[in-house]
N, C-alpha and C positions, 0 to 999 in steps of 0.2 A: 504494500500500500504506500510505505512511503518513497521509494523510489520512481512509481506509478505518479505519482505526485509531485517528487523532482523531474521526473520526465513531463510532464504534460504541465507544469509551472512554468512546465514548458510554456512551460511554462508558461510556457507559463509562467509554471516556474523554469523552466528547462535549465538546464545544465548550464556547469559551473564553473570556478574562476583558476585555472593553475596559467596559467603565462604561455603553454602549451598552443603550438598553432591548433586549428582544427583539421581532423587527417581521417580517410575513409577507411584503416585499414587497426588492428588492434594496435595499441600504443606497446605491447608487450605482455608479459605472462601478467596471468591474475584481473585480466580486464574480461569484461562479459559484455556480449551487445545485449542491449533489452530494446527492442522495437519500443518506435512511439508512435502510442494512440491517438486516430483522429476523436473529435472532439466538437462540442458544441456550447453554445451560449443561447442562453435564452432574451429575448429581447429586454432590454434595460441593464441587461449584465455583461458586459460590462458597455457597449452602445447601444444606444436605442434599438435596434436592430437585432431582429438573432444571426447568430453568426454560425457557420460550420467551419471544420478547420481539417483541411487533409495534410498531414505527411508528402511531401513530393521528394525531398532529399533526406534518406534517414541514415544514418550511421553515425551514430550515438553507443561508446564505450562506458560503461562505467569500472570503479574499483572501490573494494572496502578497505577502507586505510587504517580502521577502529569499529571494535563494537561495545557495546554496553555491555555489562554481564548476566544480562538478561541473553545475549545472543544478537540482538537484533543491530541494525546497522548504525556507528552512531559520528563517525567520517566518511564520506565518501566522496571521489574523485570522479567528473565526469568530462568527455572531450571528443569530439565530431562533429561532422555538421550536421546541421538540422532544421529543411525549409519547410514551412508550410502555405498553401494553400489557403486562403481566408475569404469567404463568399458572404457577402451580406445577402440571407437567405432569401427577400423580399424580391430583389431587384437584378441579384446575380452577379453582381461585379465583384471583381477578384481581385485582390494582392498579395505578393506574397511577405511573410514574416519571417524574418531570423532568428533561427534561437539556437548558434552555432556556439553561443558561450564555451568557454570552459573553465573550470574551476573546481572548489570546493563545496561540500554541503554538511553542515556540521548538523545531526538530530540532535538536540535537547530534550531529555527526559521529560521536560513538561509536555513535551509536543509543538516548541518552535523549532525554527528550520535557523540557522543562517550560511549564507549564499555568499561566497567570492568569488567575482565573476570575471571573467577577463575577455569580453567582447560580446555580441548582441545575443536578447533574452529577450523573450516575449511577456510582457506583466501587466497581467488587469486588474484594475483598482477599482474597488467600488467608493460612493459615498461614501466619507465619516473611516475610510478604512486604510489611510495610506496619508505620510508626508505631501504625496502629490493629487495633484487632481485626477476626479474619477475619470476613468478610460482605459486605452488600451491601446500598449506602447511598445516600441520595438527598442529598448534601451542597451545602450551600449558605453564601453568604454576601457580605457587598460587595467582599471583596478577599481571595481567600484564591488558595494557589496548589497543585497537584499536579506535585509531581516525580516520575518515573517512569525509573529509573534502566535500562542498558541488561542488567541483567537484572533489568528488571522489578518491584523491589522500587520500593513507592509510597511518599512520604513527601507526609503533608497538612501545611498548616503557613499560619498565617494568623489573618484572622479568619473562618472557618469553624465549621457548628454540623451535625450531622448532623438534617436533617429526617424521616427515614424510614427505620426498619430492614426495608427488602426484604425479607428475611428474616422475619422474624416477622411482619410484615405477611402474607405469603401463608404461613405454614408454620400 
């Protein structure tokens, strides 16, 4: 589940921050591909609009770097590219999203996430739920990080630049 979550935070959240170019092939031993899932928005979440979102470039590595002593994952390293597809479901127009980041993803026992990302991630923000304003953003940058607290309020913070208002782009 939470991998399923760093993937599609894809991000959403999607994947994370090591300095690492993005590369189609495994990074070396102990890396796993995990396919990422298409995906939907329902209208108001995060554009007025509902959105579909297909995978068109997926190779997406992950690694576990730490686990909790529960077992479960509580580092993990991710790096690939990763384009998607984004259809404003009304009217049909298309762009595509990056979420070729790469980086870190550290779980917190409470159930936040935090994200060091080192190039573009797809991040939707609702009201009331983010340092930034609500939408849906193709963010990038060399060193920026997304905290995502364990309810879910995002805080960006870095050297990050939003490349892409999702939103306006397809509305």
């Amino acid at each position: 589940m939470l991998r399923s979550l760093t993937a599609v935070a894809a991000g959403i959240l999607l994947v994370l921050a090591s300095g690492a170019p993005a590369r189609a092939d495994a990074p070396g031993a102990g890396w796993e591909r995990i396919p990422s899932p298409p995906f939907d928005y329902p209208a108001g979440v995060p554009c007025a609009f509902a959105i579909h979102a297909d995978p068109v470039v997926d190779a997406v590595y992950y690694k576990t770097l730490s686990t909790h002593p529960d077992g479960s994952v509580h580092v993990e390293a991710a790096t690939g590219p990763l384009v998607y597809r984004l259809t404003n479901v009304s009217t049909g127009a298309t762009v595509r999203g990056n979420a070729s980041a790469s980086g870190t993803a550290t779980h917190h026992e409470d159930g936040a996430v935090t994200m060091r990302n080192h190039g573009p991630l797809l991040v939707a923000i609702r009201a009331g739920q983010s340092n930034l304003e609500p939408g849906y953003y193709e963010i990038t940058g060399a060193a920026w990080r997304l905290d995502i607290s364990a309810t879910n309020y995002r805080t960006v913070s870095g050297g990050y630049r939003i490349a892409k208002d999702l939103c306006a782009a397809l509305g």
